[in-house]
MARGU-67659 format. One record per residue: residue in three letters; x, y, z of N, C-alpha, C in turn. Coordinates in steps of 0.001 Angstrom, whole numbers, padded with zeros to 6 digits, always signed. Each point is the difference from the previous one (the first is absolute). Example, Ala and Ser with C-alpha at 12.3 -4.5 7.8 and 13.67 -1.06 7.14 Angstrom:
ALA+013190-005690+007800-000890+001190+000000+000900+001200+000000
SER-000350+001050-000720+000820+001190+000060-000770+001090+000730
REM end
This chain:
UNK+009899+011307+007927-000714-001229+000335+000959-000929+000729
UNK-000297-000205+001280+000787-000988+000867-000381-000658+000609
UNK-001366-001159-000045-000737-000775+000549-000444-001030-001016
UNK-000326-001436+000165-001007-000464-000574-000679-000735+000954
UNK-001027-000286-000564-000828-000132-001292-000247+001842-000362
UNK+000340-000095-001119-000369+001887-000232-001092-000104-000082
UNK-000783+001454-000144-001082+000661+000110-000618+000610-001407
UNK-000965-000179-000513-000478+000800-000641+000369+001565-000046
UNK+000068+000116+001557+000570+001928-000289+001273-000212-000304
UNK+001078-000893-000020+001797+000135-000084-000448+000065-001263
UNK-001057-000061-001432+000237-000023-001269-000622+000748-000687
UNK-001478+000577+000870-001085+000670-001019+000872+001376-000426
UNK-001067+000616-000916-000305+001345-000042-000427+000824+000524
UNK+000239+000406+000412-001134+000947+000780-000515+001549-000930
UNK+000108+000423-000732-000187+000831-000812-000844-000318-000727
UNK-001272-000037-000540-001261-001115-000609-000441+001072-001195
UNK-000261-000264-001017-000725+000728-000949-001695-000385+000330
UNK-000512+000281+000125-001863-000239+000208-000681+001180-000414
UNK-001171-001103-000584-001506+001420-000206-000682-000914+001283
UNK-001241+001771-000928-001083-000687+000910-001381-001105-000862
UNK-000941+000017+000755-001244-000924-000724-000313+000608-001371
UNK-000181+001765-000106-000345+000224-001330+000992+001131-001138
UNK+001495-000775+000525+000872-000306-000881-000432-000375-001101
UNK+000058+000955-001572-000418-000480-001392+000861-000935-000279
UNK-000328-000539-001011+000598-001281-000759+001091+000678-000493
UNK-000146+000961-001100+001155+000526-000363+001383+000278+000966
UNK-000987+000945+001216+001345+000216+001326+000443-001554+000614
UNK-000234-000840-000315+000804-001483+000534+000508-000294-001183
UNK-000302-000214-001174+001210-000342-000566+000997+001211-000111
UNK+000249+001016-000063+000679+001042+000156+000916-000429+001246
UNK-000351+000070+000652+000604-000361+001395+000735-001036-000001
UNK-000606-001374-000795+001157-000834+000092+000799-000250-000474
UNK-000331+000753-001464+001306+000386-001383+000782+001006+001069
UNK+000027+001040+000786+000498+000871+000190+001136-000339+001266
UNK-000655-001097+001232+000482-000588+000766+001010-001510-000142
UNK-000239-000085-001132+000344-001596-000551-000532-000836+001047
UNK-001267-000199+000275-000267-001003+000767-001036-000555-000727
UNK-000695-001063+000177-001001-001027-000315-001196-000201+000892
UNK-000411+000528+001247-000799+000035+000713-000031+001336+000973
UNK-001130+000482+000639-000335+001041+000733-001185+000435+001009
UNK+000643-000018+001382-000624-000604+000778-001436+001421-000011
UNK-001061-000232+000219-001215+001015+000055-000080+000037+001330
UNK-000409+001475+000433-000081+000471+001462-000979+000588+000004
UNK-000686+000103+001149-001160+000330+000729+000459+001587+000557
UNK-000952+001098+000388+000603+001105+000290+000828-000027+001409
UNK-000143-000941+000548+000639-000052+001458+001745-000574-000450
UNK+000422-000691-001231+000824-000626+000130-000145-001454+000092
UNK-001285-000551+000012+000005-001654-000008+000290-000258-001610
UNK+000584-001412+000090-000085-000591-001124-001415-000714+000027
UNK-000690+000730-001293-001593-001192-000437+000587-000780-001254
UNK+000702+000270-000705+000069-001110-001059+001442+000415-000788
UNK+000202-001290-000931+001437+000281-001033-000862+000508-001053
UNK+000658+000643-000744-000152+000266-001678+001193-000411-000647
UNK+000038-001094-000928+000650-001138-000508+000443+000646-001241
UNK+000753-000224-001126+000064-000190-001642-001079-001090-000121
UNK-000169-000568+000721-000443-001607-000621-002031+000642+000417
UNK-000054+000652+000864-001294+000876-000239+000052+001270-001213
UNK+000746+000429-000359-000249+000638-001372-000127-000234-001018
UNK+000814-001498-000268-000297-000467-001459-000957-000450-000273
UNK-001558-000278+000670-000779-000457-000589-000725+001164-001052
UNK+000638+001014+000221-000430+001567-000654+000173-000290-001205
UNK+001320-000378-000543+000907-000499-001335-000697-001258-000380
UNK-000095-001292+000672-000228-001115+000047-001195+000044-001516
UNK-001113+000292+001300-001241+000239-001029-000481+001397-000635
UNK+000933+000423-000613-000076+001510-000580-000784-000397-001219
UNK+000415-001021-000880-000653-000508-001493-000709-001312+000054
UNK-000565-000531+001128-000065-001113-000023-001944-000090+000289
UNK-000315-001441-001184-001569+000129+000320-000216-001113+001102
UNK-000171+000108+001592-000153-001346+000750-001311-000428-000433
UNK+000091-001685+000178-000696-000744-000133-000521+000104+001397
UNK-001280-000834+000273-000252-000311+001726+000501-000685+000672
UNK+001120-001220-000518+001082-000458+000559+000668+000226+000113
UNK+000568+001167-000674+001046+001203+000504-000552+000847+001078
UNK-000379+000399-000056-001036+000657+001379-000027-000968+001235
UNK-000526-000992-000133-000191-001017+000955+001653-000029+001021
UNK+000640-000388-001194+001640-000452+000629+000867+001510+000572
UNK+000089+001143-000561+000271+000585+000770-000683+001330+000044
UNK-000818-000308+001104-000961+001359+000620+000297+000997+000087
UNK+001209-000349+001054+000874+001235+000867+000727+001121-001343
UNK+000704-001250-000886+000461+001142-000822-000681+000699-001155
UNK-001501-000235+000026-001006+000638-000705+000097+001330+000440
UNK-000332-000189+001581-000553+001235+000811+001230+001234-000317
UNK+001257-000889+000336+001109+000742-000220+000183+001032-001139
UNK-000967-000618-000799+000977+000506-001712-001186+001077+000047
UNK-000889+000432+000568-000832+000652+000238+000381+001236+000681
UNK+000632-000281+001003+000521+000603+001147+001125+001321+000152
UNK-000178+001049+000120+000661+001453-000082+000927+000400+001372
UNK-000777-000383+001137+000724+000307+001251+000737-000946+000553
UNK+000766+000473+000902+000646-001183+000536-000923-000991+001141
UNK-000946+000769+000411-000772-000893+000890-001131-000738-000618
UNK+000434-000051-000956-001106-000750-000853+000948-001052-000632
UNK+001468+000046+000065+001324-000615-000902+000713-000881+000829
UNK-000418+000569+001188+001083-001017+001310-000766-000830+000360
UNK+000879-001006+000363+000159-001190+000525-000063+000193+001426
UNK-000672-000344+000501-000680+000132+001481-000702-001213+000582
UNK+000679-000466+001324+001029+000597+001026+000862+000167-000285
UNK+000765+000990+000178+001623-000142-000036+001016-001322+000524
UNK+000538-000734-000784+000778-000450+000702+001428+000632+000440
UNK+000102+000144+001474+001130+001075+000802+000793-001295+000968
UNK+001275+000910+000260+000309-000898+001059+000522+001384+000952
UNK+000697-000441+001261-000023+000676+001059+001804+000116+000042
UNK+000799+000974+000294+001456+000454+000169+000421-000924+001260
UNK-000517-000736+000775+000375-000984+000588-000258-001234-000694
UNK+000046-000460-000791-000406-001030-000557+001869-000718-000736
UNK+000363-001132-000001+000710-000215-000049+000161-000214-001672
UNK+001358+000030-000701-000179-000101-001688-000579-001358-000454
UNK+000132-001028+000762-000446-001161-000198-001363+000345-000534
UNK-001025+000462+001410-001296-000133-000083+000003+001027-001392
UNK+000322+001126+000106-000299+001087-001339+000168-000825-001222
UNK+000909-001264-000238+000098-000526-001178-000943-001117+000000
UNK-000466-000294+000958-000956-001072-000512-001499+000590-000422
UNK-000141+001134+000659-001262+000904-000538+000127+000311-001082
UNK+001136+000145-000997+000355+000590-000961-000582-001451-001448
UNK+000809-001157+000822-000194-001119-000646-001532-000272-000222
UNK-000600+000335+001081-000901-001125-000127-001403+001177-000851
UNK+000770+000818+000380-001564+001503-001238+000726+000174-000990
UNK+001248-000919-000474+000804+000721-001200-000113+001718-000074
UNK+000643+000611+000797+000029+001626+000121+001499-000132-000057
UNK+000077+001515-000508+001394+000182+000203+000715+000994+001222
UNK-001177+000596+000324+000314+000631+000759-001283+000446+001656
UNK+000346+000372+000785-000720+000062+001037-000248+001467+001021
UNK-001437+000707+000176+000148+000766+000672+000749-000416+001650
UNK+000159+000662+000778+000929+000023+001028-000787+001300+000742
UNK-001339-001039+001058-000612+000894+000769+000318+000141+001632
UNK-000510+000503+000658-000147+000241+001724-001111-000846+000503
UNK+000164-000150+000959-001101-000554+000444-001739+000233-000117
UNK+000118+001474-000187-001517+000527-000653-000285+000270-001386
UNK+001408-000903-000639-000512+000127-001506+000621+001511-000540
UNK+000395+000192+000266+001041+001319-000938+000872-000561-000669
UNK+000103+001002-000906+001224-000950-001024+001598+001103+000910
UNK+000723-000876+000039+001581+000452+000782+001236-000918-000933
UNK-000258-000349-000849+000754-000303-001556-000345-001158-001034
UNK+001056-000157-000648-000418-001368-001028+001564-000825-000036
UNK-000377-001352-000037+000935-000940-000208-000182-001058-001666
UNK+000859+000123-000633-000019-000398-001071+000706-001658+000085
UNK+000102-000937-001251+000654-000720+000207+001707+000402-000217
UNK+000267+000830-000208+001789+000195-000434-000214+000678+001432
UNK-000660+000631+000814+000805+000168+001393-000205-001230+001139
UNK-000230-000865-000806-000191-001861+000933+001257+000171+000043
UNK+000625+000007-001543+001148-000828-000569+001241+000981+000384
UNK-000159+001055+000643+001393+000507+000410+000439-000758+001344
UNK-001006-000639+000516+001471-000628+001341+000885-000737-001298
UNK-000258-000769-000850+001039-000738-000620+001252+001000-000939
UNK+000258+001215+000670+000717+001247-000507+000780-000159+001573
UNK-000034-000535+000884+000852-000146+001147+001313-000449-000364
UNK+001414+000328+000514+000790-000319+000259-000001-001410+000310
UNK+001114-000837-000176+000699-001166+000440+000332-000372+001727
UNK+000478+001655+000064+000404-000521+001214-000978+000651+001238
UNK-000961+000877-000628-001094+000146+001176-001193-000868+000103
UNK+000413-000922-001095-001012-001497-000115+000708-001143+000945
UNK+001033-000066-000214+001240-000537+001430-000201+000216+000702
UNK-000222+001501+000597-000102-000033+001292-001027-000245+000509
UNK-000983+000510-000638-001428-000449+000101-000670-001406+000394
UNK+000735-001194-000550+000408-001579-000173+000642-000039+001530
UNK+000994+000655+000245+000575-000423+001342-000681+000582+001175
UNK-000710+001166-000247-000710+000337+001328-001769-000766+000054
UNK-000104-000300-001367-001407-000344+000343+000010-001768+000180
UNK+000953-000533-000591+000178-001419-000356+001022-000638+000968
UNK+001103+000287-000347+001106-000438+000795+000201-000016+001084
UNK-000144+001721+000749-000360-000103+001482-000851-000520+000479
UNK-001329-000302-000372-001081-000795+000961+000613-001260-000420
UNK+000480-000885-000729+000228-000804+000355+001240-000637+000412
UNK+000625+000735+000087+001500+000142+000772-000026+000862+000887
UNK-001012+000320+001611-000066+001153+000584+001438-000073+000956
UNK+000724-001465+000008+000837+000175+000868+001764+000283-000672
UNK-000167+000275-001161+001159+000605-000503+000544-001431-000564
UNK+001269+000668-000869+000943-000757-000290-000358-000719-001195
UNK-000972+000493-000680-000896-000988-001022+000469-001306-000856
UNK-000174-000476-000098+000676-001364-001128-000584+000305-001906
UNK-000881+001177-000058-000878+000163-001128+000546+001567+000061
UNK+000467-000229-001556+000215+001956-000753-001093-000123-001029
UNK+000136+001265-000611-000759+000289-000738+000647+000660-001081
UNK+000254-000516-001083+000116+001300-001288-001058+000250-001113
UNK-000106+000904-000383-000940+000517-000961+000710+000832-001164
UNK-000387-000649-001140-000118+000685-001164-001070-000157-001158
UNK+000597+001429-000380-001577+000084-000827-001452-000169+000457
UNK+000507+000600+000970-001699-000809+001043-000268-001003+000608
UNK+000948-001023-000227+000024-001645+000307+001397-000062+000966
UNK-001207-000398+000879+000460-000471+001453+000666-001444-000106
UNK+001153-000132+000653+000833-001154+000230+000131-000591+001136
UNK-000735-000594+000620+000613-000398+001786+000856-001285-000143
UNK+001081+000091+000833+001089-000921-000401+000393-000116+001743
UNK+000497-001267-000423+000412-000755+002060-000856-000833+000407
UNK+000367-000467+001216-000600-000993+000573-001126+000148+000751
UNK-001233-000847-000304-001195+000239+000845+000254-001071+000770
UNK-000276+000031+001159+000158-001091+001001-001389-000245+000149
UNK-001135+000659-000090-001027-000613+000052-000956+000288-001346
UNK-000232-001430-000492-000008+000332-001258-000990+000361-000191
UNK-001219-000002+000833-001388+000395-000084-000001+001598-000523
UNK+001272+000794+000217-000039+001479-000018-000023+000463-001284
UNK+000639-001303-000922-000021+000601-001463-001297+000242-000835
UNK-001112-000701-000024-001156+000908-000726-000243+000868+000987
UNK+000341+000546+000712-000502+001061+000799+000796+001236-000092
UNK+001301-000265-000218+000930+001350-000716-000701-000078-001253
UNK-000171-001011-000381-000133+000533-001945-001385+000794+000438
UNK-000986-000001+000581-001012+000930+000184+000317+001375-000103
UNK+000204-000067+001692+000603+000777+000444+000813+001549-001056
UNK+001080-000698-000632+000969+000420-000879-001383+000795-001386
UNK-000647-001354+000091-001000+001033-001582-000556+000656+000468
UNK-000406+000170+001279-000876+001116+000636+000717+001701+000350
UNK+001291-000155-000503+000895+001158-000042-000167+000913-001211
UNK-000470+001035-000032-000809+000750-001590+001628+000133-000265
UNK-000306-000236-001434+001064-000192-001251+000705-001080-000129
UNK-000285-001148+000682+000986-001140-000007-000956-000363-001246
UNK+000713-000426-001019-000884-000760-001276+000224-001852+000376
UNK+001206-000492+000336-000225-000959+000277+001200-000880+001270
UNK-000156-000906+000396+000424-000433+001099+001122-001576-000291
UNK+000734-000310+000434+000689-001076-000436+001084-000129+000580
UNK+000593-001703+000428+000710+000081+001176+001238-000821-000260
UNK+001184+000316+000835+001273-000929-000065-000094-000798+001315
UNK-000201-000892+000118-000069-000969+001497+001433-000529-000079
UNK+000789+000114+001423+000990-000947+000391-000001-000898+001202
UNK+000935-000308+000135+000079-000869+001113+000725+000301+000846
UNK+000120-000124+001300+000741+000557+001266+001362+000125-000261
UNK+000334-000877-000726+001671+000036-000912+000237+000855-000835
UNK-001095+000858-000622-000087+001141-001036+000329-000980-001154
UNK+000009-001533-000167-000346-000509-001427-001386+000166-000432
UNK-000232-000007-001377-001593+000724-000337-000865-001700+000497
UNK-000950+000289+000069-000664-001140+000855-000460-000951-001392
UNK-000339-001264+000891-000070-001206-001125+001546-000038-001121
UNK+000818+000323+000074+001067-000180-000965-000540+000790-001630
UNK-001453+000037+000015-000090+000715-001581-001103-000662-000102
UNK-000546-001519+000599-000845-000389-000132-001561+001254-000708
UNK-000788-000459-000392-000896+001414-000048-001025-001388+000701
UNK-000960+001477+000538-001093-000945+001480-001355+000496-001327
UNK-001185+000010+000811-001395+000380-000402+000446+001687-000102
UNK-001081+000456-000674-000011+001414-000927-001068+000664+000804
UNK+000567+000744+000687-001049+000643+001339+000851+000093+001275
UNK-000311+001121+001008+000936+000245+001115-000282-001106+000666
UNK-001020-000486+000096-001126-001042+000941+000888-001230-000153
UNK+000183-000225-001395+000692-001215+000074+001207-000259-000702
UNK+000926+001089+000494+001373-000080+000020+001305-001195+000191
UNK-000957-000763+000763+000826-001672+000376+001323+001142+000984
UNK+000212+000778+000438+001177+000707+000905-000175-000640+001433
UNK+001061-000436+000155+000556-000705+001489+000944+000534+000782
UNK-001162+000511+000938+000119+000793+000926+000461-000701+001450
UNK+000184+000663+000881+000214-000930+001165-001087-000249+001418
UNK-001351+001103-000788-001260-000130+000655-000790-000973-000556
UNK+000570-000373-001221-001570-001024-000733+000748-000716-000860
UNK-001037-001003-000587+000842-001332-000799+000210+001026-001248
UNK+000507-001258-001160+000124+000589-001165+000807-001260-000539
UNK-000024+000324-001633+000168-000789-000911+001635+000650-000139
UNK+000717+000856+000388+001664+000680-000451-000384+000316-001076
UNK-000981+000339-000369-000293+000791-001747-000107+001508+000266
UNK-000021+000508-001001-000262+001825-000145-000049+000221-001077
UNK-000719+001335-000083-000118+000350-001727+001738+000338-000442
UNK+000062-000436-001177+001334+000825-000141+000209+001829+000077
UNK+001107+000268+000235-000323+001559-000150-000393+000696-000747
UNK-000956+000999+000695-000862+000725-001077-001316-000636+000016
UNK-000059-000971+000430-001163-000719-000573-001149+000867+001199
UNK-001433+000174-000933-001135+000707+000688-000523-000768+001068
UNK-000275+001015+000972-001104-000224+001275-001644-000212-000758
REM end
């Protein structure tokens, strides 16, 4: 992986455990005791994904195994009536599928994830075939990156555009994931825009800056300014300013 924003394909699986629609109940939980997984995407004979088969669609099997519903139990949840009823998987899944596409960036894959509380995601083609699955622990491996290919990453995506003419006045160190930009911005407008910039680098966890002054004394004397890149109080020699700065370390 040597690009960002990464890709859904720099992380999936591609190797997928799946049934089909009349997959028994028994053969899905089998499958997911056997696979250690928690969900399973159902396929159509061509290879499309039509629906997930969940844990959270099997337990209504268990749920109401001993139980006498009232009609307000019934009323409130329908779906998992039908469920606890239910033998096949196309009678068990959750349909539409929610999928995302191997061009899709990890951002977008995690906010789909967020917002259906899923843990995991088929990974189709454009005509709906399943071509893998992305879980949330393969979000979380860019933050398994190196230090210093997060550096470099910071200087070619950050540093150079805004230093295209060399010689920069702004480094960058990173540890633990946390990006440091340190030196002089001469125009101070640039600093919430590195701190962007900088979080928009997969695995940076967080961003935070040393500002100096053309003298390389740290700017404002120690003073601390407003709590935000925006309003740094840093006096620059493009724009006014108060001679304040966060002290070092202090967050964008």
């Amino acid at each position: 992986m040597n690009h960002s924003p990464y890709l859904v394909s720099d992380v999936m699986t591609h190797t997928v455990v799946a049934v089909g629609p009349e997959a028994s109940f028994k053969e899905i939980a089998e499958a997911m005791h056997k696979w250690r997984v928690s969900a399973l995407p159902v396929l159509e004979g061509d290879g499309r994904v039509t629906g997930v088969v969940s844990e959270a669609d099997l337990l209504p099997k268990e749920e109401y195994r001993d139980s006498a519903l009232s009609v307000a139990d019934r009323d409130r949840r329908p779906g998992g009536i039908v469920k606890a009823g239910a033998v096949v998987a196309r009678d068990l899944m959750t349909t539409p599928a929610v999928s995302v596409r191997a061009d899709a960036t990890l951002a977008e894959a995690a906010r789909a994830m967020a917002r259906r509380r899923l843990k995991r995601l088929p990974v189709v083609d454009g005509e709906g075939h399943l071509t893998g699955i992305v879980s949330r622990g393969d979000l979380l491996k860019v933050f398994l990156r190196s230090d210093e290919d997060i550096a470099e990453d910071v200087q070619r995506q950050v540093l150079d555009p805004l230093f295209p003419l060399g010689g920069a006045t702004v480094h960058a160190r990173v540890d633990k994931g946390v990006v440091t930009l340190s030196g002089w911005f001469r125009n101070t407008s640039l600093v919430p825009l590195a701190a962007r910039m900088a979080r928009a680098v997969e695995g940076v966890v967080d961003v935070g800056f040393r500002l100096e002054r053309p003298d390389g004394a740290p700017a404002g004397d120690g003073q601390q300014g407003g709590r935000g890149a925006a309003s740094t109080g840093y006096e620059g020699d493009d724009g006014p300013g108060d001679g304040t700065a966060p002290p070092p370390g202090e967050r964008a």
